[in-house]
C-alpha positions as a Markdown table, in Angstrom:
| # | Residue | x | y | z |
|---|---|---|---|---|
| 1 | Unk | 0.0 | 0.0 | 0.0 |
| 2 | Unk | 1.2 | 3.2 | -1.0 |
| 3 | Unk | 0.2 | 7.0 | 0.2 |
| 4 | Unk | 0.8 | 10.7 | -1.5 |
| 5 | Unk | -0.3 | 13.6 | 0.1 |
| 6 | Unk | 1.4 | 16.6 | 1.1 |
| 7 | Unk | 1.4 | 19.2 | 3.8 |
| 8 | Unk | 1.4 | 23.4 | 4.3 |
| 9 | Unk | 3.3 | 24.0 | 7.2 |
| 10 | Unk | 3.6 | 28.0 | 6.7 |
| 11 | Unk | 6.4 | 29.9 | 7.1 |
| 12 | Unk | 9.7 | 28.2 | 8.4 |
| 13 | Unk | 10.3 | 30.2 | 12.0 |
| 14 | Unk | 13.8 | 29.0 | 11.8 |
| 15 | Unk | 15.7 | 27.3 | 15.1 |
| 16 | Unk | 14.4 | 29.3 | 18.0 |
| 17 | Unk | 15.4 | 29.2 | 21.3 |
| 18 | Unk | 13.6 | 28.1 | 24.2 |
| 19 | Unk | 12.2 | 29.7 | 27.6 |
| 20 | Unk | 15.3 | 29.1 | 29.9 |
| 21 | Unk | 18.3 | 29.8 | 27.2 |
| 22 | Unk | 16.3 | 32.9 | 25.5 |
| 23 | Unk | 15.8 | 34.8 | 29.1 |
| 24 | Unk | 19.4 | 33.2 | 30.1 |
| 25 | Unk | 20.4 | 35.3 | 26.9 |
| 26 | Unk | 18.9 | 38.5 | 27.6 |
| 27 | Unk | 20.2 | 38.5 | 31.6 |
| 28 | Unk | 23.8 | 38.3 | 30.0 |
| 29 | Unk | 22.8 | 40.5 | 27.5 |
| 30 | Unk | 22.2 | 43.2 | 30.1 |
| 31 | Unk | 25.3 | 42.1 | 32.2 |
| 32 | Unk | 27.9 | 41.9 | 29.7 |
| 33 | Unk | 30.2 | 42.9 | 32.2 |
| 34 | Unk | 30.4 | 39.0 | 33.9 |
| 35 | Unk | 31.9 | 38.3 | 30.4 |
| 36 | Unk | 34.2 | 41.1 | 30.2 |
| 37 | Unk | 33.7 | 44.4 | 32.2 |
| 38 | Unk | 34.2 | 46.7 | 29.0 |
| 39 | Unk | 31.8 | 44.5 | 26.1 |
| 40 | Unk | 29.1 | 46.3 | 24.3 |
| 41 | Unk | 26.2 | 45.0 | 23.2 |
| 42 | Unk | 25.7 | 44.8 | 19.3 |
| 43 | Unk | 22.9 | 42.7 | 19.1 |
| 44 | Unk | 21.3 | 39.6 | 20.1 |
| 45 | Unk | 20.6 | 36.8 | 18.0 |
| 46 | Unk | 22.8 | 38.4 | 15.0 |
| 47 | Unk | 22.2 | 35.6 | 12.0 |
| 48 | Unk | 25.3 | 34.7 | 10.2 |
| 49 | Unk | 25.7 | 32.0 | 7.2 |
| 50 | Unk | 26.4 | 29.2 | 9.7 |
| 51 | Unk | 22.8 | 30.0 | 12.2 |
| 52 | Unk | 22.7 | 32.6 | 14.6 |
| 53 | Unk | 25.5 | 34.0 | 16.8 |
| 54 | Unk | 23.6 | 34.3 | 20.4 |
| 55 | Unk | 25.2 | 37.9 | 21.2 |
| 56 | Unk | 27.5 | 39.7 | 19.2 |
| 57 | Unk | 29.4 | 42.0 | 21.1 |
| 58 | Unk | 32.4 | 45.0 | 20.3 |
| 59 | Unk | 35.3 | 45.6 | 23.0 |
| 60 | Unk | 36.4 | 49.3 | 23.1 |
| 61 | Unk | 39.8 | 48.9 | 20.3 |
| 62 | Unk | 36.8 | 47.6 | 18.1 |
| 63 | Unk | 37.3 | 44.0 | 18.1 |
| 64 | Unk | 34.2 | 41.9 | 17.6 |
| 65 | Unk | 32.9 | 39.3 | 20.1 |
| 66 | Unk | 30.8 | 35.8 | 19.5 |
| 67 | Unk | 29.4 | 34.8 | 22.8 |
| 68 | Unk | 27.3 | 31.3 | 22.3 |
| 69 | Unk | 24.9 | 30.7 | 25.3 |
| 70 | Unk | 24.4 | 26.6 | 25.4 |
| 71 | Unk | 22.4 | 24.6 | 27.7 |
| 72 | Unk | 24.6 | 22.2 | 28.3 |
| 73 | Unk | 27.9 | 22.5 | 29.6 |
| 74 | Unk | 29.5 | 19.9 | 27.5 |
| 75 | Unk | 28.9 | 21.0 | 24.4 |
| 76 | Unk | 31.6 | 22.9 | 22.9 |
| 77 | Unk | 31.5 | 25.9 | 21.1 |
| 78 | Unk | 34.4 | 27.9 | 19.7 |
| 79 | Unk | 34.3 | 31.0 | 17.2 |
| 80 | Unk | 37.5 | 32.1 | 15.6 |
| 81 | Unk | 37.8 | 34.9 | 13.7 |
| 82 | Unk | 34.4 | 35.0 | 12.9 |
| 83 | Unk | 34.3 | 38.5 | 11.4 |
């Protein structure tokens, strides 16, 4: 037996995060300094070719941060050179 149908699902959101990493990201977010005391904030979810950097921050010489917020602590996550 053999079926064909197909579905509408709508618009593809894209990955979003859920409840406890999204506000986890905007309380760092607004306390940049426990990451570096002298970060600013560029923007939140900033999307890239490879998904969406979680906070993408500026130091003051104008370098630019990638800060990855995972749920885990064993999953690695390392950004070189990004920009």
């Amino acid at each position: 037996m053999t079926s064909d149908f197909s579905q509408e699902f709508g618009i593809d959101p894209g990955l979003q995060g859920d409840g406890v990493k999204t506000h986890f990201q905007i309380l760092l977010a607004e306390k940049l300094v426990m990451i570096e005391t002298s970060l600013e904030l560029i923007r939140r979810e900033y999307p890239t070719n490879i998904g969406p950097v979680d906070l993408l921050c500026r130091t003051p010489s104008g370098e630019t941060v990638a800060v990855g917020v995972k749920r885990r602590g064993d999953i690695e996550f390392n950004i070189t050179h990004l920009f």
